[in-house]
Backbone as CSV, one residue per row, in Angstrom:
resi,resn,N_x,N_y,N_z,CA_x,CA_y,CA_z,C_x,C_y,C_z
1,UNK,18.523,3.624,15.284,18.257,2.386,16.014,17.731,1.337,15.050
2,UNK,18.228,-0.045,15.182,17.936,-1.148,14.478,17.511,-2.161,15.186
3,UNK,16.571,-2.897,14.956,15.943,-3.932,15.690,15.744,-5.298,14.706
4,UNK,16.740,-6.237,14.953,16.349,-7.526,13.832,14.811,-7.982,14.565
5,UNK,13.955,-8.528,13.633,12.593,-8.798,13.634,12.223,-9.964,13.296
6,UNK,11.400,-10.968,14.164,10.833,-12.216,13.310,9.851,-11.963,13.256
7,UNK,8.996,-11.798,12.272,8.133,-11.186,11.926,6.766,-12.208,11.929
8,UNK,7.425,-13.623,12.442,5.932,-14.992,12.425,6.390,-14.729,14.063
9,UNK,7.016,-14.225,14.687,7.208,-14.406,16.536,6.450,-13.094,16.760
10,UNK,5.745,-13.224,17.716,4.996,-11.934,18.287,5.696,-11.553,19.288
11,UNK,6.439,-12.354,19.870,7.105,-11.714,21.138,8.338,-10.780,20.869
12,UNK,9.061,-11.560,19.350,9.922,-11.120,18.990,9.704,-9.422,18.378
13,UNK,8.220,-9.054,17.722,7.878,-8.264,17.243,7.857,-7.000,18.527
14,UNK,6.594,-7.829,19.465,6.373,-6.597,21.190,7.557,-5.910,21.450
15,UNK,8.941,-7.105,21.256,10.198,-6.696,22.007,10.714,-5.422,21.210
16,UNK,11.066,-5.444,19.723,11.143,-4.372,18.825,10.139,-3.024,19.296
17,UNK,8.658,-3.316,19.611,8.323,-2.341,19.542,8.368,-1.404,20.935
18,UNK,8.514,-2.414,21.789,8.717,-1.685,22.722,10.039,-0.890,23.464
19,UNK,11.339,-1.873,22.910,12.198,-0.763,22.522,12.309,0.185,21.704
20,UNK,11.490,0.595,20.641,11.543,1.543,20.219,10.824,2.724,20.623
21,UNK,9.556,2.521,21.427,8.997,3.341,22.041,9.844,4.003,23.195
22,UNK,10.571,2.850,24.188,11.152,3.239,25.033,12.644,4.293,24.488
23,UNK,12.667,3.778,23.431,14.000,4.898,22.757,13.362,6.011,22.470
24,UNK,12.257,6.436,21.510,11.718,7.807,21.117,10.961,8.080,21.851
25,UNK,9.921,7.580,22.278,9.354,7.848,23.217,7.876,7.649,22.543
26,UNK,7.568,7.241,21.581,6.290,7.384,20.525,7.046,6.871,18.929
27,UNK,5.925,5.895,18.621,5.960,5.345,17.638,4.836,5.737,16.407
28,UNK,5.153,6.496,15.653,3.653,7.277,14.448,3.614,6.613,13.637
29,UNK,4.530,6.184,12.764,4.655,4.998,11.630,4.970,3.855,11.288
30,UNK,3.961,2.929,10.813,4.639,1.618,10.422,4.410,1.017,9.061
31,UNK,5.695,0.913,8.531,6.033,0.564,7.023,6.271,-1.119,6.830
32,UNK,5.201,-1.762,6.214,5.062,-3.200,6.673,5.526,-3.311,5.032
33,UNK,7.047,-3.349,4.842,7.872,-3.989,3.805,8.180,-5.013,3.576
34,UNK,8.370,-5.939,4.597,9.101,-7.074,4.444,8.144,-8.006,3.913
35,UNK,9.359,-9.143,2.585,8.295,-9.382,2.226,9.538,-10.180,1.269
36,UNK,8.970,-11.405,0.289,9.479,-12.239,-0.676,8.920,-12.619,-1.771
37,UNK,9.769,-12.480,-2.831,8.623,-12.983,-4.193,8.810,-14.635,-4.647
38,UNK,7.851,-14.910,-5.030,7.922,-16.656,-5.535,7.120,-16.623,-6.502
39,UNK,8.290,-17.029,-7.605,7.943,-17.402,-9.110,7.493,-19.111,-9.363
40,UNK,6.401,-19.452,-9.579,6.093,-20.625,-9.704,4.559,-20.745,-10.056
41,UNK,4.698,-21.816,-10.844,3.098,-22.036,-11.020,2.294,-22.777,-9.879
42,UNK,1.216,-22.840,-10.275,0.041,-22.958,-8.698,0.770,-24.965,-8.721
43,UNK,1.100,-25.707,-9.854,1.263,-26.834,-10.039,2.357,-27.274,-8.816
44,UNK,3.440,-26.442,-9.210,4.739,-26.351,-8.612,5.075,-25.708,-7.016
45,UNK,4.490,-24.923,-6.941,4.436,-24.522,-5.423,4.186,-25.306,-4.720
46,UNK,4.920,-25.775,-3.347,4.784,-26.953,-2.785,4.106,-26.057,-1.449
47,UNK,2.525,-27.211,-0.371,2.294,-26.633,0.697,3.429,-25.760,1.249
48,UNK,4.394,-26.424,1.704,5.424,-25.464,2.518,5.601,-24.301,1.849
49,UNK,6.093,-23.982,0.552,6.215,-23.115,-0.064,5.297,-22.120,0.033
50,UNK,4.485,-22.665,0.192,3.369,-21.168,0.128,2.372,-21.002,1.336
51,UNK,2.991,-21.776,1.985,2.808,-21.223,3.576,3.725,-20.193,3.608
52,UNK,4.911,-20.297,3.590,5.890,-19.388,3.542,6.277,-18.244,3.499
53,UNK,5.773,-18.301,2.156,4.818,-17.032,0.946,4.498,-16.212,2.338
54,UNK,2.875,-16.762,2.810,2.223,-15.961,3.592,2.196,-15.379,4.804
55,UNK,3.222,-16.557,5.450,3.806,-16.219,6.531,4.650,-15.117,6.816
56,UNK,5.031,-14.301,5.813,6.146,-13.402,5.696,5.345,-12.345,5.287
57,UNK,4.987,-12.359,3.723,3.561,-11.433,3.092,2.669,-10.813,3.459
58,UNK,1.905,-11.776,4.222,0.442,-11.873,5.131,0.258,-11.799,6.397
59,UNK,1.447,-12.569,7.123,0.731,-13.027,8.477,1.959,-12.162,9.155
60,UNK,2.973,-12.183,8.892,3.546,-11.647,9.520,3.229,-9.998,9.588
61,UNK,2.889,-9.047,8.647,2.139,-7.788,8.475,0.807,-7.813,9.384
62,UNK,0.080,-9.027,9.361,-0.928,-8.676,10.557,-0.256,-8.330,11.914
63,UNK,0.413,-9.269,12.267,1.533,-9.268,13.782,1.413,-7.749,14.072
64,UNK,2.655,-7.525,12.978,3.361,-6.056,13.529,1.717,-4.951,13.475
65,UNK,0.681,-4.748,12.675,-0.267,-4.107,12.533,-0.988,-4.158,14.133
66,UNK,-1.051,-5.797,14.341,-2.070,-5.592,15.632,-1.041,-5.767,16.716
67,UNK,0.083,-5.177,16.859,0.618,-5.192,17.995,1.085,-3.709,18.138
68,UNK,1.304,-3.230,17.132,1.213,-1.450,17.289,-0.201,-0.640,17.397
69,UNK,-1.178,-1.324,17.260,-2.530,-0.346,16.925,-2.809,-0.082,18.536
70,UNK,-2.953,-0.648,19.445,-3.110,-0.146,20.299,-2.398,0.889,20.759
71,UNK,-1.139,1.019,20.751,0.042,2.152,20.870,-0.714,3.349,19.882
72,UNK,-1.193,3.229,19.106,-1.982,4.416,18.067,-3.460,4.793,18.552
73,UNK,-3.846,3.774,18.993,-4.788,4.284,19.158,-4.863,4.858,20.469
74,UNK,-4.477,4.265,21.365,-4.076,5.613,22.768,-3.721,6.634,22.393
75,UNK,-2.640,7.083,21.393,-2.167,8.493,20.723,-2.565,9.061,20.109
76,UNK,-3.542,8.414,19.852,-5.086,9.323,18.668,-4.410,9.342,17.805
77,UNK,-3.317,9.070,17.042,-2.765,8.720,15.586,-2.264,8.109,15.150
78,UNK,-1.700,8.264,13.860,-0.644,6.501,13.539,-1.045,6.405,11.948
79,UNK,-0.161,6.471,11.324,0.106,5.459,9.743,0.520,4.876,9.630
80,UNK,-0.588,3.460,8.975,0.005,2.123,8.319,-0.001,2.607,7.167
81,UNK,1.383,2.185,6.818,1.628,2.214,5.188,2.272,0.065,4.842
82,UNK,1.046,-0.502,4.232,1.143,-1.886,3.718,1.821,-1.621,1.924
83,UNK,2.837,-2.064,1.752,3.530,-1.972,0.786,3.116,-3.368,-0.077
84,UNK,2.094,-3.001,-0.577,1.542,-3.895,-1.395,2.334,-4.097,-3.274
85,UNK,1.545,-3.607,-4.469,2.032,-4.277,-5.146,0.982,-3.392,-6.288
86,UNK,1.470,-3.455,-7.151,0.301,-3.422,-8.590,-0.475,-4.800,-8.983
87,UNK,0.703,-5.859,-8.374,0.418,-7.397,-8.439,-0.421,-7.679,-7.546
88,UNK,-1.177,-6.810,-6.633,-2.038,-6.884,-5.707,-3.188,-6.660,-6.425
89,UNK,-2.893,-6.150,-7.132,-4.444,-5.915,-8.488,-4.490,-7.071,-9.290
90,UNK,-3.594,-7.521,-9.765,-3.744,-7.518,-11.726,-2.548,-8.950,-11.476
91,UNK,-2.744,-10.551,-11.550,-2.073,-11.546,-11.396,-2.062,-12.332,-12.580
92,UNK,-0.927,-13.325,-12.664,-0.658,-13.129,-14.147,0.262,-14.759,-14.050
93,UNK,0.435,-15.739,-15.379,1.310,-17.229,-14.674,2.438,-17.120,-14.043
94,UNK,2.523,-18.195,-13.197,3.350,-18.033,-12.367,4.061,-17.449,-11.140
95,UNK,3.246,-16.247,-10.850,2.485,-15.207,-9.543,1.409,-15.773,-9.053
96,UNK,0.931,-16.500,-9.056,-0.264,-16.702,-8.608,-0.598,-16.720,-6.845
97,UNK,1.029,-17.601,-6.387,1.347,-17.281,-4.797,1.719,-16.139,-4.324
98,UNK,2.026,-15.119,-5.105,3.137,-13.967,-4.503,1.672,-12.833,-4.536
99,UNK,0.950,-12.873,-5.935,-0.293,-11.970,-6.024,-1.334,-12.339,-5.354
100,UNK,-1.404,-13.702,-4.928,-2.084,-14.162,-3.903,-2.159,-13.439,-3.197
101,UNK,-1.146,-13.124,-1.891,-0.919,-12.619,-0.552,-0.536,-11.074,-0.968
102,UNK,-0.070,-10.546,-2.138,-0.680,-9.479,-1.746,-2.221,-8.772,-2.455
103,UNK,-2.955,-9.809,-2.788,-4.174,-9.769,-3.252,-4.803,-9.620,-1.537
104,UNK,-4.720,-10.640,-0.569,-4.690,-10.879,0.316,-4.932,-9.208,1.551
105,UNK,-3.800,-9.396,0.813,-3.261,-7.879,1.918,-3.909,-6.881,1.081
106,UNK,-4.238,-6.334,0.257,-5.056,-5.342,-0.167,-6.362,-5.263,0.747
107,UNK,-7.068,-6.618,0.421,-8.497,-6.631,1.361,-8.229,-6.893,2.589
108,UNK,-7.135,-6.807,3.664,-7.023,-6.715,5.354,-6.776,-5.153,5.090
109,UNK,-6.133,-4.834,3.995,-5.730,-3.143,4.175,-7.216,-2.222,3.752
110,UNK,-7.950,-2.882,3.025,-9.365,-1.800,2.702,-9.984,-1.966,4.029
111,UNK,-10.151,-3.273,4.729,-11.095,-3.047,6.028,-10.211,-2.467,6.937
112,UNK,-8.751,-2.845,7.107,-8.083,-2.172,8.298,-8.230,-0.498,8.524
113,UNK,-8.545,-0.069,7.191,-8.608,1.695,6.985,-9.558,2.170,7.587
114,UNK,-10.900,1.299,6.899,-11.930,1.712,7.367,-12.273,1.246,9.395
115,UNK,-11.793,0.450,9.675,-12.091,0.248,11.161,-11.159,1.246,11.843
116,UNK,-9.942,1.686,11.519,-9.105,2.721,12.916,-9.466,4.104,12.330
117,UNK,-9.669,4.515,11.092,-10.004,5.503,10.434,-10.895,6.399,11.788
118,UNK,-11.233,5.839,12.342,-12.066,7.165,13.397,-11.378,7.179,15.016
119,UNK,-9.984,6.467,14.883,-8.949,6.388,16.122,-8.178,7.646,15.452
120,UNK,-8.155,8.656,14.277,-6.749,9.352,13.688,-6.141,8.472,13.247
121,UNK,-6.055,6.876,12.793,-5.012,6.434,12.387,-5.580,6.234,10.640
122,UNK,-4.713,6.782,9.825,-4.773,6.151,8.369,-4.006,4.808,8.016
123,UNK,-4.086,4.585,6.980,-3.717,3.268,5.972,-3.712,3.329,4.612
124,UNK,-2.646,3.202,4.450,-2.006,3.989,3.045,-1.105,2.372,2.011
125,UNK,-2.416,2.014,1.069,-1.050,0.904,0.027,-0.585,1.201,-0.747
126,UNK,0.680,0.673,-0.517,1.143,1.372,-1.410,1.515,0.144,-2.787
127,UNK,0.975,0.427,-4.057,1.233,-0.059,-5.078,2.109,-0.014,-6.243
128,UNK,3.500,-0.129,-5.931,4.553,-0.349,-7.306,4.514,-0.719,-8.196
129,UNK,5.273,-0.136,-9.218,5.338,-1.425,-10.524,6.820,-2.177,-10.018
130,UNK,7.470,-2.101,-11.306,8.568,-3.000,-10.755,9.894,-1.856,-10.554
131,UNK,10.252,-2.090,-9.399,11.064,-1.195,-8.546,12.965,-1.294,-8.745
132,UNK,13.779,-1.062,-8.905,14.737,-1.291,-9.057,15.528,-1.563,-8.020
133,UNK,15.694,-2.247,-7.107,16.014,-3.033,-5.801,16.431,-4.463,-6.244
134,UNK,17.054,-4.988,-4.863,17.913,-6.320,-5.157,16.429,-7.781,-4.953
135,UNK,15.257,-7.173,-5.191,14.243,-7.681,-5.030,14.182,-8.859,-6.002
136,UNK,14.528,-9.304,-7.350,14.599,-10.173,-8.062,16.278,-11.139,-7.886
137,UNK,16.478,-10.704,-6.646,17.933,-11.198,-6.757,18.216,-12.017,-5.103
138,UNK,18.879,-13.183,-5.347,19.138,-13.815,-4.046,17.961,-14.038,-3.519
139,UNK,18.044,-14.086,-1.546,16.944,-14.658,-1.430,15.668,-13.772,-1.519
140,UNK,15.435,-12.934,-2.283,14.392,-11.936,-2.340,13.272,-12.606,-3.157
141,UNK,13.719,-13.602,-4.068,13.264,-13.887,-4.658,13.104,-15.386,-4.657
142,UNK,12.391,-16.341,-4.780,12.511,-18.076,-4.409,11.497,-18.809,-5.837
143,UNK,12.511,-19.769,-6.503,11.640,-20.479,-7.413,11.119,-21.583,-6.747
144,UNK,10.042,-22.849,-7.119,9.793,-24.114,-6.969,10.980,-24.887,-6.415
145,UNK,11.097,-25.269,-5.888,12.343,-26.565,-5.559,11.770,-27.660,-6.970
146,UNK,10.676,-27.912,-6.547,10.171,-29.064,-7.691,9.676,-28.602,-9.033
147,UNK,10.341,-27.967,-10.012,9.754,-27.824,-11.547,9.093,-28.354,-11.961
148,UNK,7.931,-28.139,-12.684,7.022,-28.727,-13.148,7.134,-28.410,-14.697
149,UNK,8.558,-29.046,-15.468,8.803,-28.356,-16.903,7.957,-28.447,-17.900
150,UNK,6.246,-28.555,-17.961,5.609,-28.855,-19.037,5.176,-26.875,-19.269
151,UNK,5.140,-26.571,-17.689,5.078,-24.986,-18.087,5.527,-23.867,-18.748
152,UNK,5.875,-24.381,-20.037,6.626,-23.270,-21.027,6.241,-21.757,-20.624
153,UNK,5.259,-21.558,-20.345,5.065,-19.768,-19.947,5.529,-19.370,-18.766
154,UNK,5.483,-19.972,-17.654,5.532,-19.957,-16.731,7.265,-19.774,-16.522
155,UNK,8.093,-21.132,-17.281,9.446,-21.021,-17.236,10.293,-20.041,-17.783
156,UNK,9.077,-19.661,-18.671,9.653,-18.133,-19.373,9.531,-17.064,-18.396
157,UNK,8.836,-16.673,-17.598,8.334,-16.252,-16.791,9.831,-16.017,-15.932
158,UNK,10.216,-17.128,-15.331,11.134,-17.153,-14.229,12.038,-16.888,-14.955
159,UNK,12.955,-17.240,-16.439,13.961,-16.287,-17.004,14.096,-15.167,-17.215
160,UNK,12.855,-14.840,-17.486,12.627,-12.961,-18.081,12.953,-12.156,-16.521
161,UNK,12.260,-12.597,-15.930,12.490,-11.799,-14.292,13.997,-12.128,-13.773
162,UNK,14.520,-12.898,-13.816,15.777,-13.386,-13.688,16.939,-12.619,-14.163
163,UNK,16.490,-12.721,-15.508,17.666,-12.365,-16.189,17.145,-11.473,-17.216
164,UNK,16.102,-10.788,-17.659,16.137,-9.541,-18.688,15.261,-8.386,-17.524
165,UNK,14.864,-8.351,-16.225,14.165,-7.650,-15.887,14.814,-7.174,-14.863
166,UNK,15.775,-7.872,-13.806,16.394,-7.466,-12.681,17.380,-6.676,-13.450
167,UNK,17.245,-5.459,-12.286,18.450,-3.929,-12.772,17.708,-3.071,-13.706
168,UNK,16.530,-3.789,-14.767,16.034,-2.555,-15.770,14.638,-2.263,-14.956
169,UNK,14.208,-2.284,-14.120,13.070,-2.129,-13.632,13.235,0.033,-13.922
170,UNK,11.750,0.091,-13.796,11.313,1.672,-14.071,11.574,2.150,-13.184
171,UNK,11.493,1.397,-11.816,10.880,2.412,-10.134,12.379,2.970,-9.559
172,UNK,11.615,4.275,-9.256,13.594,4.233,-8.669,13.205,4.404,-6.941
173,UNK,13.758,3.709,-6.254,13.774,3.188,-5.009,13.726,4.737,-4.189
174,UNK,14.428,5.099,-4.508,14.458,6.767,-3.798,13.397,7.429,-3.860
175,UNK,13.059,7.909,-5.205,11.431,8.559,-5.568,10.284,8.253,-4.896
176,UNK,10.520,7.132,-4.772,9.280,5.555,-3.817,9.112,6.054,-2.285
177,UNK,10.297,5.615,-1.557,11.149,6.577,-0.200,10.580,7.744,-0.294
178,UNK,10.655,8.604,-0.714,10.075,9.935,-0.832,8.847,10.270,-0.418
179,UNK,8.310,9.715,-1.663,6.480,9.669,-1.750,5.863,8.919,-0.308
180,UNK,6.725,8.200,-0.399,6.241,7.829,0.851,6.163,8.260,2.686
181,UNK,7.329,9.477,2.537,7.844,10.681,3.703,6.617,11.378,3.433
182,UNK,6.509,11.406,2.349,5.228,13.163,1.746,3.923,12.705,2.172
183,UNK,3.721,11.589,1.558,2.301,10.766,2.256,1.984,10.916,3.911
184,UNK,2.756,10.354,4.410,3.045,9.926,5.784,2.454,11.781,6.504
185,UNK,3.308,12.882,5.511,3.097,13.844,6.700,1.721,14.703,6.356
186,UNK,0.730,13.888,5.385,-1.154,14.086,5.389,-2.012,13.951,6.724
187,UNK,-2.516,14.447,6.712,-3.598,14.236,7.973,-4.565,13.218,6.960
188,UNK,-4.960,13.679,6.137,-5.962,12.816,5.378,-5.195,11.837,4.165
189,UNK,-4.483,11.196,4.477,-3.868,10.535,3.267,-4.748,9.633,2.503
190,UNK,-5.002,9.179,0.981,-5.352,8.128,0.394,-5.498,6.918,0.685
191,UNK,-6.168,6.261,0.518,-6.059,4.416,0.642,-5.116,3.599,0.184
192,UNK,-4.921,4.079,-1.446,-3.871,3.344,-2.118,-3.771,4.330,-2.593
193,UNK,-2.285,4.404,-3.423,-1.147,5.248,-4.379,-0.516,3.891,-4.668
194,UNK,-1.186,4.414,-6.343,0.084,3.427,-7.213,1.370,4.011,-7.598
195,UNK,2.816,3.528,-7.468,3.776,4.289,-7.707,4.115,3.556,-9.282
196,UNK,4.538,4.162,-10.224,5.317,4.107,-11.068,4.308,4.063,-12.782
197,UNK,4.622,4.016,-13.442,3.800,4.157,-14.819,3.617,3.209,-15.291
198,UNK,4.485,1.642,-15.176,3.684,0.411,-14.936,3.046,0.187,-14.148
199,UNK,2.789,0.580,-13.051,1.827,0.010,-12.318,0.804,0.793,-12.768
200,UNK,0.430,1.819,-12.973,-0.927,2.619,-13.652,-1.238,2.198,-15.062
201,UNK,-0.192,1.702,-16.172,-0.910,0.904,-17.205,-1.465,-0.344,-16.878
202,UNK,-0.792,-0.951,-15.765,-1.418,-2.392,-15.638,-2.707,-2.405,-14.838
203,UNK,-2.659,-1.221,-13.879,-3.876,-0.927,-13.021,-5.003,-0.812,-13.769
204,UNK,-4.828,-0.198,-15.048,-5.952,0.348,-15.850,-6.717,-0.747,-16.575
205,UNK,-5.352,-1.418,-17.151,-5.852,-2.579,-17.510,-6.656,-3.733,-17.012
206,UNK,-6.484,-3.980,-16.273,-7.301,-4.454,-14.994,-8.678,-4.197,-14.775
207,UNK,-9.028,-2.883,-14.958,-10.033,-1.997,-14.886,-10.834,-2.279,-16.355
208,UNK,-10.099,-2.302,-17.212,-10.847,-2.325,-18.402,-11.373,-3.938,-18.696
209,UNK,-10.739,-4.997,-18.182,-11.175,-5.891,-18.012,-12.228,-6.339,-17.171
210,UNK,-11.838,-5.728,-16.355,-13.351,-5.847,-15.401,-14.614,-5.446,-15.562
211,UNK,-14.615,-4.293,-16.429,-15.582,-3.465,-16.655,-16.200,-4.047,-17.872
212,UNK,-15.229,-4.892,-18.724,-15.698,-5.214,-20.301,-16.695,-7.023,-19.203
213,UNK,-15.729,-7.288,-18.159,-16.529,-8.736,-18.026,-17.622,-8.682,-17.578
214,UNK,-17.797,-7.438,-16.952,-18.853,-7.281,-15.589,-19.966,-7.155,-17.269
215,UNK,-19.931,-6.268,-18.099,-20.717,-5.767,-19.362,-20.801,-6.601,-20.096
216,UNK,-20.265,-7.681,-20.076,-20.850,-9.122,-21.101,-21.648,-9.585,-20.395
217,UNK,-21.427,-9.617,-19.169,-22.079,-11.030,-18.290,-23.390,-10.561,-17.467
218,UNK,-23.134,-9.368,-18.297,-24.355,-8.694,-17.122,-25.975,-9.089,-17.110
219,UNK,-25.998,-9.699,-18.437,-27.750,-10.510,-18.082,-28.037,-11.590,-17.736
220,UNK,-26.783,-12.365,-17.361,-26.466,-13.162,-16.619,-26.552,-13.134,-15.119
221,UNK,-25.575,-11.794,-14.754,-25.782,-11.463,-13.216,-26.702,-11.016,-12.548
222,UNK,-27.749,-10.564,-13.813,-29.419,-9.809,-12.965,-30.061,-10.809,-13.349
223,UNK,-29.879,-12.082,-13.670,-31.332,-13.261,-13.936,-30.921,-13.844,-12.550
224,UNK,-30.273,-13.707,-11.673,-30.372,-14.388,-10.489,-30.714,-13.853,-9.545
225,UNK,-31.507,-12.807,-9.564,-31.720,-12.357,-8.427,-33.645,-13.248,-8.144
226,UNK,-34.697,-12.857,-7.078,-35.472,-13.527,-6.669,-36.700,-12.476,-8.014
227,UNK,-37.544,-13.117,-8.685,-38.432,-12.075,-9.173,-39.533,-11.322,-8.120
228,UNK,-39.147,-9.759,-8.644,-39.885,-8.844,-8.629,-41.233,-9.000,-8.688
């Protein structure tokens, strides 16, 4: 069974879900994939544009989340799996809208875990590196309408992904699929799983940055507190 979805319409979403209930009879999982990347600097992204972004990214993943949780939580179970990003960690020029929202969606997915977590329902992100899918290709992917060409990194940015990165990506789409069947059939599943070996070098990295800034700045961050 297939159900086309507008994913900013709530009615359009209820209608999906409630034919699908009425087809199986019970709904256990929801895989909040859908989703678009936008290469552009913060200069170049136009309002509309990155409403857009979030509307699809962000807002539309809340929809489908709070219009199934009640269906889970009457059933005493249920996995959200939010298909987040490694770019949900670790943002970089020219991501700044796309790591935005799923920066975004990481922190609705750490509190969403912890609030149904005692309904039986888990919440599982899932974090990729770069996946080998038609994801850098057509409309999966959206530049600036308006260029802002003083951004040499940035424009490099949108060629390299364009044209040296789409098709060589590490992730293989199947393996992903998988892990994600195996997850799903935990009683206690994880919060996040990063998939792929870029996303765990870049994760780390991330980590080591944080840890080196938090350790410079740190007599900085305890002179503000009220004296002892």
């Amino acid at each position: 069974m297939a159900s086309e979805v507008d994913l900013v319409d709530e009615n359009s979403i209820k209608q999906a879900v409630s034919a699908g209930i009425e087809k199986f009879g019970s709904i256990n999982v929801l895989v909040n994939n859908a989703g678009f990347g936008m290469i552009g600097g913060i200069e170049e992204v136009t309002n509309e544009e990155a409403r857009q972004s979030f509307d699809v990214n962000v807002f539309g993943i809340l929809n489908t989340t709070r219009i199934l949780l009640p269906h889970f939580r009457k059933n005493g179970t249920g996995h959200i799996f939010n298909i987040s990003s490694v770019f949900g960690l670790i943002s970089g020029p020219g991501w700044g809208i796309y790591c935005g929202a799923k920066f975004a969606l990481e922190g609705i997915s750490e509190a969403l875990a912890q609030e149904v977590k005692d309904f039986g329902i888990n919440t599982t992100i899932i974090e990729p590196g770069y996946v080998r899918t038609n994801f850098l290709e057509g409309d999966s992917i959206q530049t600036p309408a308006t260029p802002v060409g003083v951004y040499d990194t940035i424009q490099e940015e949108k060629r390299k992904h364009l044209e040296d990165i789409s098709g060589n990506q590490l992730g293989d789409p199947q393996k992903i699929a998988e892990a994600i069947i195996e997850l799903s059939k935990k009683e206690n599943a994880p919060m996040r799983v990063l998939l792929g070996s870029d996303a765990l070098q870049l994760a780390n990295y991330k980590v080591q940055m944080l840890t080196e800034g938090f350790e410079a700045n740190k007599e900085m961050t305890l002179s503000t507190d009220f004296a002892s």
